[in-house]
C-alpha positions in Angstrom: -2.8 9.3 32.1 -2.0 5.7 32.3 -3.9 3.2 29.1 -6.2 1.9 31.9 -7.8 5.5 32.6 -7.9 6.1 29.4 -10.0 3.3 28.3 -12.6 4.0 31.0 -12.7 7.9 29.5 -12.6 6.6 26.1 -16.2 4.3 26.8 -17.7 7.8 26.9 -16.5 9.0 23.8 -17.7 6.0 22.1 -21.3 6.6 23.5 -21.4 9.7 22.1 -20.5 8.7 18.6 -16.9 9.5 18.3 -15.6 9.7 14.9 -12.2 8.3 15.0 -9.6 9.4 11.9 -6.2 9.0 11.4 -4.0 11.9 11.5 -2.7 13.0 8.4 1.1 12.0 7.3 3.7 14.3 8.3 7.3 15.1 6.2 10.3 13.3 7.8 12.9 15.4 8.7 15.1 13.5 7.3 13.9 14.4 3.6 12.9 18.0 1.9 11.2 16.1 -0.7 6.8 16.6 -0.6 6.6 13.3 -0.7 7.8 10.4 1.4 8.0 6.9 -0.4 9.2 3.6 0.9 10.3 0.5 -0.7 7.8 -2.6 -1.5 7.2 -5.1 0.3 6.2 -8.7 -0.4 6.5 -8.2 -4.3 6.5 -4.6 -3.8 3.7 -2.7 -2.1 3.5 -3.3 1.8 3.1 -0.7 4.2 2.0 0.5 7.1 1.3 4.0 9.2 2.6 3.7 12.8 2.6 6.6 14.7 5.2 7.7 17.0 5.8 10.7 19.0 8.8 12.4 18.1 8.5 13.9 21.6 11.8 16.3 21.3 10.0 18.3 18.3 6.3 17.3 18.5 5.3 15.9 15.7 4.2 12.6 14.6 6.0 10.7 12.7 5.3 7.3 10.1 6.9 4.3 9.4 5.6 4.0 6.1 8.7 1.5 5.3 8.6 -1.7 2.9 8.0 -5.2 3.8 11.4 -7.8 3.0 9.4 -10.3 1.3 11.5 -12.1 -1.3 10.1 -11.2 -5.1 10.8 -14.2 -7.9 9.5 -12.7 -10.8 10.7 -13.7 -14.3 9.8 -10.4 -15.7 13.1 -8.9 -17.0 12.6 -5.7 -15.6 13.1 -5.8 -11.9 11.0 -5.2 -8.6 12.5 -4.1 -5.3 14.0 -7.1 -3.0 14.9 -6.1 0.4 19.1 -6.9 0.9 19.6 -9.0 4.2 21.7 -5.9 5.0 21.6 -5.6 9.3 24.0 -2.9 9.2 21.2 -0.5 7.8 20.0 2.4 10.2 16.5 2.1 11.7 14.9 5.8 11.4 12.4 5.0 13.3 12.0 7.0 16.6 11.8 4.9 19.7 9.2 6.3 21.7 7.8 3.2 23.6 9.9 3.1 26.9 8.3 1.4 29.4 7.7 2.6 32.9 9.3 0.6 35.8 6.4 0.7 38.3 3.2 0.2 35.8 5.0 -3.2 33.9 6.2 -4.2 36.9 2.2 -4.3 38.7 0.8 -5.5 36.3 3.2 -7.7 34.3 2.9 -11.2 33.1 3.7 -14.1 34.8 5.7 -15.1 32.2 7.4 -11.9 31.3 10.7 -13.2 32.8 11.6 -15.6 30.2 13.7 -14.5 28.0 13.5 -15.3 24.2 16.6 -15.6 21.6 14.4 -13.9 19.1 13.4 -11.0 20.7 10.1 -10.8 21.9 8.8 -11.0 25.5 5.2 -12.6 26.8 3.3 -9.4 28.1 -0.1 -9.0 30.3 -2.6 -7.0 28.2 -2.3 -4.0 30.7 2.3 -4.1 29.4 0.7 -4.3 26.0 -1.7 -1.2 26.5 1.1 0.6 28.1 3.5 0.1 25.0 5.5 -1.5 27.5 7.6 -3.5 24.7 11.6 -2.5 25.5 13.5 -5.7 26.2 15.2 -4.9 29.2 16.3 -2.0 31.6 19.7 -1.7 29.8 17.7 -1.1 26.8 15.0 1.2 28.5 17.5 3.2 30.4 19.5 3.6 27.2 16.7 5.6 25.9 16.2 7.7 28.6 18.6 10.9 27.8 17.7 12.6 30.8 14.4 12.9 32.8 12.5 15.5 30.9 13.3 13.1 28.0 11.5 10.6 30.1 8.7 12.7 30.8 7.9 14.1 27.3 8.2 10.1 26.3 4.8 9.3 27.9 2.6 7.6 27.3 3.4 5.7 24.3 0.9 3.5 21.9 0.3 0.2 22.1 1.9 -1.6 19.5 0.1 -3.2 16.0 -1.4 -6.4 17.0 -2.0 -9.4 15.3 -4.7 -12.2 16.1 -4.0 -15.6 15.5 -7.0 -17.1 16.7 -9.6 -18.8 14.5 -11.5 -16.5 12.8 -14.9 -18.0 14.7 -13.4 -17.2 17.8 -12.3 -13.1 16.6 -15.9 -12.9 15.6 -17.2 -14.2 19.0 -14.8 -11.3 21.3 -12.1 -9.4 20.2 -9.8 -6.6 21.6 -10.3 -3.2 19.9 -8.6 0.1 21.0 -8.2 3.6 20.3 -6.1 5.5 22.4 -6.4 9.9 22.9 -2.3 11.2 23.7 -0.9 14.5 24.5 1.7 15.7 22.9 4.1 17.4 25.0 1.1 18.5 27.6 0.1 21.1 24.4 -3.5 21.1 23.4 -3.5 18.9 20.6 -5.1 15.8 21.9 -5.8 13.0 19.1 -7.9 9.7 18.8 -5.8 7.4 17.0 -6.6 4.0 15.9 -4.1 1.2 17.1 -5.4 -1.9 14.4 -6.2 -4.9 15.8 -6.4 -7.4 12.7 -7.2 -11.3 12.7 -5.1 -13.4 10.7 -5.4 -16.9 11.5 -2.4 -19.1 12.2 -3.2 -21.9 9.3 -4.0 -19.1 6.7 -0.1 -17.7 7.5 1.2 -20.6 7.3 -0.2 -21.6 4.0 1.1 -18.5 2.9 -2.8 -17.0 2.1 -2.8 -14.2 4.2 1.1 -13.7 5.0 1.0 -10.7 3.0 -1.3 -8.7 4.9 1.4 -8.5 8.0 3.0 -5.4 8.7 6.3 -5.1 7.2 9.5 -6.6 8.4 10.9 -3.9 9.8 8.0 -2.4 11.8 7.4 -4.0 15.3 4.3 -5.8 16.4 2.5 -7.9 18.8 0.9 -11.7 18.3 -2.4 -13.0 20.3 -1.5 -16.5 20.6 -5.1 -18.7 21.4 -5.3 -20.4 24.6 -4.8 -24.2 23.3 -1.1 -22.8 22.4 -0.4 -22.0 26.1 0.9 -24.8 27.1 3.7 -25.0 24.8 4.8 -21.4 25.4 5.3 -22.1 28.9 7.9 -24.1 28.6 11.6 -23.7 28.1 11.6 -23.3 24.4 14.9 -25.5 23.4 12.3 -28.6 25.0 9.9 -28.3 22.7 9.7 -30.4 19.6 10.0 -28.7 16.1 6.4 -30.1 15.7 4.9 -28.3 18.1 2.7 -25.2 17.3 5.3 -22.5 19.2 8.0 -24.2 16.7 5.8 -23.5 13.6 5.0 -20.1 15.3 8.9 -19.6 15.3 9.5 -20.8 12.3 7.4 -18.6 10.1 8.1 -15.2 11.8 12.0 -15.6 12.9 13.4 -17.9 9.6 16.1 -15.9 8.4 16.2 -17.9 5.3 13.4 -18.5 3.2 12.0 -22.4 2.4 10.6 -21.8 -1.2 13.7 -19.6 -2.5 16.6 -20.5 0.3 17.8 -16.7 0.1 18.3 -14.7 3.5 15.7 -12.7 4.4 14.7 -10.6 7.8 12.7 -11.7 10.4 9.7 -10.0 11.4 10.0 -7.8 14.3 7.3 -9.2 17.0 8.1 -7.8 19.6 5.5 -8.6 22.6 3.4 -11.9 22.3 0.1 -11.8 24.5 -1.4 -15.5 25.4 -5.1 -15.9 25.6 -6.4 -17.2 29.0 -9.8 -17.9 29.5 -10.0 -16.7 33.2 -8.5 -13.3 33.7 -7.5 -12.3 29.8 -11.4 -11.4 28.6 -12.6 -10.0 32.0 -9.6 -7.6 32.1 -10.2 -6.6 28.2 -13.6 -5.9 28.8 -12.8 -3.9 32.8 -10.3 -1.8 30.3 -13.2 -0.7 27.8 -11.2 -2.3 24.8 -13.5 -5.8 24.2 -16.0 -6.2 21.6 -18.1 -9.1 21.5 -20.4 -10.9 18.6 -19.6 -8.3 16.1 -18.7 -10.3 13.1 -18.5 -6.6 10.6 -15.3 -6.1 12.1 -13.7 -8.7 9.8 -16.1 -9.1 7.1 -17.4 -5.1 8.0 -17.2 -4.2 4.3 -20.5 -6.2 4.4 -22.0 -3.5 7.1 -25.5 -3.5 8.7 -26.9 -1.5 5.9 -25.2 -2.9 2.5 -22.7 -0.3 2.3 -19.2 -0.2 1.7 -16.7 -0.2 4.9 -13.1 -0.2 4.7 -11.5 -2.2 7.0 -8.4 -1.8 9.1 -4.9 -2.9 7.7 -1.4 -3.4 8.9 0.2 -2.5 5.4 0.2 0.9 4.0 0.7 1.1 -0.1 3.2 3.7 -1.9 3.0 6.9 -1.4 2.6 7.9 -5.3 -0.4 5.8 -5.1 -2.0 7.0 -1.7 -1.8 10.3 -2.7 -1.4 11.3 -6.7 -3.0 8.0 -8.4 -6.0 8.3 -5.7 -6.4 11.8 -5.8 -6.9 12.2 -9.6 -9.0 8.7 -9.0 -11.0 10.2 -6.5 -11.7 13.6 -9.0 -12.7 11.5 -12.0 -15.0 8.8 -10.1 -16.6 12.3 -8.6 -17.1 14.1 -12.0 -18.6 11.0 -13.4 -21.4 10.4 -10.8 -22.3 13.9 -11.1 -22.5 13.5 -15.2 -25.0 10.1 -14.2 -27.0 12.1 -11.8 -27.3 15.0 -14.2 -28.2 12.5 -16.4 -31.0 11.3 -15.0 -32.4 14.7 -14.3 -32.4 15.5 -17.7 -34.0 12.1 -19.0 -36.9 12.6 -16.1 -36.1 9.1 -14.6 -36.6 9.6 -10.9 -34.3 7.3 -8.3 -37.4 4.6 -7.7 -36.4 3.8 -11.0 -33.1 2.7 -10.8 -32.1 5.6 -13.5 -28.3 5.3 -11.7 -28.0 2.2 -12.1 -29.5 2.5 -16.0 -27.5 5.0 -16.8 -23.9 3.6 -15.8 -24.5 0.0 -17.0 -21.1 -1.0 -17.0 -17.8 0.5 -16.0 -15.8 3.0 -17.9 -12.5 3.2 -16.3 -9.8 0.7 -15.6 -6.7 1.0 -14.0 -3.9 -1.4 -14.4 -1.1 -2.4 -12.1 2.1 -3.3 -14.0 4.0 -6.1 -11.8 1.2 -6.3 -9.1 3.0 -8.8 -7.1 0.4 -9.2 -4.0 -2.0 -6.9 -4.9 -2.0 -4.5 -2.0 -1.7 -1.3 -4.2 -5.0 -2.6 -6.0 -6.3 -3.7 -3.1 -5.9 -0.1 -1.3 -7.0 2.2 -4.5 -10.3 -0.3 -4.9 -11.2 0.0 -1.0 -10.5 3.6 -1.1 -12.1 4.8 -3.8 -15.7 2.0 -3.2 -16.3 3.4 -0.3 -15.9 6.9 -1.8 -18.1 5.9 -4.2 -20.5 4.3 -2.2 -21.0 7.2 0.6 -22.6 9.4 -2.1 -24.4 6.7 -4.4 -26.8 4.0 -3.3 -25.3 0.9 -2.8 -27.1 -0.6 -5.8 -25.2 1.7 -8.2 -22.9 0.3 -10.7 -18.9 0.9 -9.6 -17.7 2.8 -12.9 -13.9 1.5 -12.3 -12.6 -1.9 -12.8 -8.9 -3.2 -11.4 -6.7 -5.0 -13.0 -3.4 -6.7 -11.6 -0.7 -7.9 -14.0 2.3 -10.1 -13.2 4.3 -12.5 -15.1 4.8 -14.7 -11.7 2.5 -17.7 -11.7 2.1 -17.3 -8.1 0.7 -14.2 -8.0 -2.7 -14.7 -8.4 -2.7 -16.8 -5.5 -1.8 -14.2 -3.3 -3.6 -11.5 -4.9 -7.5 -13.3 -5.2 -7.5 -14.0 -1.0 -6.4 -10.9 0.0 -9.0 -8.6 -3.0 -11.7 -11.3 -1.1 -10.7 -10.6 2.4 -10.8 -6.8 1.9 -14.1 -7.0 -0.2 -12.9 -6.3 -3.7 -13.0 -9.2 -5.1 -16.1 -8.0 -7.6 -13.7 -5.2 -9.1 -10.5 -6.7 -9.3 -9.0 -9.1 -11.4 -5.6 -10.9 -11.7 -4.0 -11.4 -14.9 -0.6 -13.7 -15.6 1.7 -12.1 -18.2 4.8 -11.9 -19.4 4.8 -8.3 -19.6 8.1 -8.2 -21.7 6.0 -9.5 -24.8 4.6 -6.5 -26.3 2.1 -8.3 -28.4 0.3 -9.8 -25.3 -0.1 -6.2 -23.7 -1.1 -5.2 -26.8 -3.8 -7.4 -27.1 -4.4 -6.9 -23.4 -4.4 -3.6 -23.3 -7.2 -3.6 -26.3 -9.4 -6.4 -24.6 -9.5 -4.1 -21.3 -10.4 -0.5 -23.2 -12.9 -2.3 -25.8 -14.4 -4.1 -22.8 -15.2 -1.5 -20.4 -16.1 1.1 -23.1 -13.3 3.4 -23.0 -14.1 4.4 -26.9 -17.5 5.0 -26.3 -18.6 8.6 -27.1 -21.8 8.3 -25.9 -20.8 9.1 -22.1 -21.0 12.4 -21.3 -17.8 12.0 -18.7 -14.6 10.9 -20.6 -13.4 7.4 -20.1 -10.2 7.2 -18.1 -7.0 4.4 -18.1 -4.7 4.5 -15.4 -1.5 2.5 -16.2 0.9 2.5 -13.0 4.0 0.4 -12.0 5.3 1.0 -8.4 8.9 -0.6 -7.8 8.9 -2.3 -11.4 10.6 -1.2 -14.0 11.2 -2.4 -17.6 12.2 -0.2 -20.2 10.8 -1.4 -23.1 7.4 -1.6 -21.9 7.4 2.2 -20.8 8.7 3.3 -24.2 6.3 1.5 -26.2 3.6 2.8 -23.9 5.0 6.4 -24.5 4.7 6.2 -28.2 1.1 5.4 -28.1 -1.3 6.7 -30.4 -5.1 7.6 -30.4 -7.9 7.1 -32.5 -8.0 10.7 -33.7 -3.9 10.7 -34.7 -4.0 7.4 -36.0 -3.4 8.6 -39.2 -0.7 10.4 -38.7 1.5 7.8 -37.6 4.3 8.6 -40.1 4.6 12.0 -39.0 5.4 11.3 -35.2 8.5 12.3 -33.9 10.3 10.2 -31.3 13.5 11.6 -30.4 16.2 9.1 -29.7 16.8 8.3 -25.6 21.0 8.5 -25.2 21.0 7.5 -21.6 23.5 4.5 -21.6 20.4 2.2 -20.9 19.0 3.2 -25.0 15.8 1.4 -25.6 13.7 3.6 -27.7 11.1 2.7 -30.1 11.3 4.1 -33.0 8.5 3.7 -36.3 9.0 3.9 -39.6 10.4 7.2 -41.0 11.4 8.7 -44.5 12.1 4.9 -45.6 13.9 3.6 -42.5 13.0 0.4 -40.6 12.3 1.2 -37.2 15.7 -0.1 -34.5 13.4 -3.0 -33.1 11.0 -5.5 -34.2 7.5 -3.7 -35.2 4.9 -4.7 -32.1 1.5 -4.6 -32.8 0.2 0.0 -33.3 -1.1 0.4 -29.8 -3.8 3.1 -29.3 -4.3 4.7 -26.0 -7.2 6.7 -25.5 -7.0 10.6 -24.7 -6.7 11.1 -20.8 -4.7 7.9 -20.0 -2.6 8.2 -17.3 0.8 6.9 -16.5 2.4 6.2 -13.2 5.5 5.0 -11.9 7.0 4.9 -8.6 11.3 3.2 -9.3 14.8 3.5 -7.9 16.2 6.6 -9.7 19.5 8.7 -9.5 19.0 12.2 -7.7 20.5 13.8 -10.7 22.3 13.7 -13.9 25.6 11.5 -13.7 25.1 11.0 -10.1 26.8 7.4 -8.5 24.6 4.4 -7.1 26.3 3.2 -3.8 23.6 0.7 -2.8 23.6 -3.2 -3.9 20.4 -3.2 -4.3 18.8 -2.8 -6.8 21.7 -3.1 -9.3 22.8 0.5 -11.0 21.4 -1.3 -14.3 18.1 -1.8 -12.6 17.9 2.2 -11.4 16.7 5.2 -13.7 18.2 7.9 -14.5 17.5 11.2 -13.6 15.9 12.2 -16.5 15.1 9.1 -18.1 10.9 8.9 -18.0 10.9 12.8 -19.2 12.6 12.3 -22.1 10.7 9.0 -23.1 7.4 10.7 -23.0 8.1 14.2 -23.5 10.1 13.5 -26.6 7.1 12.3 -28.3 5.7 14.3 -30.4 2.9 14.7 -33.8 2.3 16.9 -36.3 -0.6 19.5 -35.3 -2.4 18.1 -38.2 -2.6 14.6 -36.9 -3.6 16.4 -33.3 -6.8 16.6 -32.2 -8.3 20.5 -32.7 -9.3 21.0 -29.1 -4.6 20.6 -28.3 -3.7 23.3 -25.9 -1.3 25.9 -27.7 0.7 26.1 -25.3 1.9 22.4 -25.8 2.3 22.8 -29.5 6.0 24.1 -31.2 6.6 24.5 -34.5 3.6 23.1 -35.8 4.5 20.1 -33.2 2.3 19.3 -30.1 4.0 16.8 -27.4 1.5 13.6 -26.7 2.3 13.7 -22.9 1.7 16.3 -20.0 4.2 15.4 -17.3 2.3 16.7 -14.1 4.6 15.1 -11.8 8.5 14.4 -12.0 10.1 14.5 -8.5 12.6 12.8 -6.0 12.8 11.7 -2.8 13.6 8.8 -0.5 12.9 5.4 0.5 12.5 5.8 4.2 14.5 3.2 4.9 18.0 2.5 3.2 17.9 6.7 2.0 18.0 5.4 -1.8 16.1 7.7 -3.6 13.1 7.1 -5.8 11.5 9.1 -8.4 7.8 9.7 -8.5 7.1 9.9 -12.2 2.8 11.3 -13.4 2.4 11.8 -17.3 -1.3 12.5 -18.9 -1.9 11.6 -22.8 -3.1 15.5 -23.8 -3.0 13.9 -27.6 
């Protein structure tokens, strides 16, 4: 079924009220690990979900790679910078091969002209096709043999990003979902293709460049129609002033203007040109136009006051889609069933606003060590607001509050348009700090817990802090969160027991014991409430005394295998500093150990095949 028969089937399904959903992830093959994680992007959290038909096996399968953004933090404990390393291997499965006779009827006038970086001018019906191969060489190439061919069709159309104002978006713009066959089996599938507006001036500025798909997944640009001009002509003629050249510029410098270090291009692939005769009719004959709908942008503001996420060309770590949301997702459920019990109890019926009485203020935070752009924060607010939205009226107070940290000045400026874009801008907040001073998150860490009531022992669900670092690592700052105390073992702080680390890379903390000062300068006693949660996503060895054959990150800059479990499971207090209610089975010779590890595991980037460890720990003391 060709994209254009589709869409007119498709109009149908829409009519009827079609819920469309993504498909969940699948395990690559190339990895026995559960979960698939992928390097950062930008400062260290862009991704995106493309799906591609592994049409030899039948399954689906996800770029969920990093962006190659270039990260200048100060913070002495590293994040993840892409190398401009062209030699690596591209895992992704090439499953867009064009068809000869359907780009050929229907291709662009412009098609023919070739471009030195790569992309080609496409109709819409080449772009709906997934029409995007460079050139028969390349096409025929990927064609092992005709049932290769066959099982290779149809293919999706790829990511596509507007550039038009964001007026104009609002006014018409293309959206698409398309249904495929896999291999002619009965497993037929709606899946979203996003169509996102980002305006040319706010990339540029460097506003919005972080919501683009990562450098190594391909994509299509909508240039606007004033731009056609200059894309019709023979490129080396136009001036280095002229809009194409900034277009140029931004997604094919191989060298970056604020830092001068190499860096890749971005992959666009097919560029489409608006044209105010035939482009819009032919959207609208293919079933894929929508016009005045201004949600679609700005649809977290929907018709009825609640809650919609809205489509994205980034995806965030896995250890944050999937562990940090999941035990996000069970807490934010437990304590809106506490605040509707609640309300029962008290007799204060709903047309009293007893909700929004009883959960005055939030009583979570979570915390995102080296935030860089803000797209893990971002995702985990979207995600879990409209979770808690679709059960709780609108006017309900959001019991969680986000906070990003980073010791780059520049972060913030990323971070605040994006949270605003995306509609989180009322539960997230940007912080700059030099996270290797233990006395400012000390004092940070207090503000946030005293602030948002995270001692308070009149709620009837417990208060939780969530403290995750994804692709930022700094040793110092672990350990000293490790050898937290709470309230209720405060005074046994001379009793704890913190057994030394001996990995090469030795930066325990250690207190004061039978007389002896402690190996580094006393910081501030940091309490941590019972139930805080610690997350971290880094480069790590696959095991003990195992070699690093990458460049980056340095092998200074990776874990060790075992590092995090012996920082936090090393810690341990006397049973009589514990609180009474201490599992047994976590205590040992009249010891208990402050930390639960629930999660320890390996597995790989995605991208490079450097492996990453995906690192959960819950304060049970």
């Amino acid at each position: 079924m060709s994209y254009h028969e589709a869409g007119r089937c498709l109009a149908g399904s829409h009519q009827k009220g079609l819920q469309l959903e993504a498909p969940a992830p699948i395990r690559p093959r190339s990895s026995s690990c559960p979960l698939k994680s992928n390097g950062g992007a930008g400062i260290h959290d862009s991704y995106i979900t493309i799906v591609e038909w592994n049409m030899q096996e039948g399954n689906e399968e996800y770029a969920n790679n990093s962006n190659n953004s270039s990260n200048s933090s100060n913070n002495k404990g590293t994040k993840r910078k892409e190398p401009g390393d062209t030699n690596r291997t591209n895992k992704l499965q090439t499953s867009q091969v064009c068809n000869d006779h359907a780009c050929d009827s229907t291709a662009h006038p412009l098609s023919s002209i070739s471009h030195k970086h790569g992309y080609r001018i496409v109709s819409l019906h080449e772009w709906l096709d997934g029409c995007h191969c460079q050139n028969k060489q390349q096409q025929e190439s990927m064609l092992h043999d005709a049932a290769t061919a066959q099982s290779m069709q149809p293919s999706l159309p790829l990511p596509l990003v507007d550039l038009r104002p964001r007026q104009e978006f609002e006014q018409r713009h293309l959206s698409l979902a398309t249904p495929k066959t896999i291999n002619n089996a009965k497993d037929n599938r709606i899946v979203k293709v996003p169509v996102v507006n980002l305006p040319l001036p706010t990339l540029l500025s460097g506003e919005r460049s972080c919501e683009l798909p990562p450098r190594h997944v391909e994509f299509a640009i909508l240039i606007p129609s004033i731009y056609r001009p200059y894309f019709t002509q023979d490129e080396s003629a136009s001036s280095s002033s002229s809009p194409s050249s900034s277009i140029h510029q931004f997604f094919f410098a191989t060298q970056s203007k604020a830092t001068h270090q190499s860096r890749k291009p971005w992959l666009v692939r097919q560029v489409l040109i608006e044209d105010e005769q035939n482009f819009w009719s032919q959207a609208e004959s293919l079933n894929v136009l929508v016009q005045n709908n201004k949600h679609h942008i700005l649809h977290h503001e929907s018709t009825n006051g609640a809650f919609q996420k809205m489509d994205k060309l980034w995806k965030p770590d896995t250890l944050v889609s999937s562990q940090i949301l999941s035990l996000l997702k069970e807490w934010v459920q437990n304590s809106r069933h506490a605040t509707r019990n609640n309300s029962v109890e008290q007799g204060v019926g709903n047309t009293h606003g007893s909700e929004q009485e009883m959960s005055d203020k939030p009583t979570g935070v979570v915390l995102d060590l080296g935030s860089g752009a803000g797209r893990d924060i971002c995702f985990l607010a979207e995600e879990l607001k409209h979770f808690h939205q679709s059960d709780f009226p609108v006017t309900t107070t959001f019991p969680l509050q986000f906070i990003g940290i980073d010791n780059h000045k520049g972060s913030s400026k990323r971070c605040l348009p994006l949270w605003k874009h995306r509609g989180v801008e009322d539960i997230t907040q940007s912080i700059h700090l030099d996270l290797n001073k233990l006395d400012g998150v000390h004092d940070l860490l207090n503000s946030a817990i005293s602030s948002q009531s995270l001692q308070d022992p009149g709620h009837d669900v417990k208060p939780i802090l969530c403290i995750f670092a994804i692709r930022y690592l700094n040793r110092k700052l672990f350990s000293y969160l490790a050898h937290s105390f709470t309230d209720n073992a405060m005074h046994g702080q001379d009793e704890i027991t913190i057994e030394s680390n001996k990995s090469r890379n030795k930066t325990s903390l250690t207190r004061k014991q039978n007389g002896q000062h402690s190996e580094l300068p006393q910081p501030p006693r940091l309490s941590l409430p019972k139930g805080t949660i610690i997350a971290i996503s880094h480069f790590c060895k696959p095991h003990p005394n195992a070699d690093w054959n990458f460049d980056h990150p340095k092998e200074s800059h990776v874990l060790e295998r075992w590092e995090l479990k012996h920082m936090f499971q090393n810690v341990v207090v006397s049973t009589v500093a514990a609180a009474a209610d201490v599992d047994d089975r976590h205590c040992t010779n009249g010891e208990v150990k402050c930390w639960k590890i629930v999660k320890d595991d390996i597995c790989l980037d995605g991208d490079h095949g450097r492996t990453l460890i995906q690192f959960v720990a819950v304060k049970i003391v």
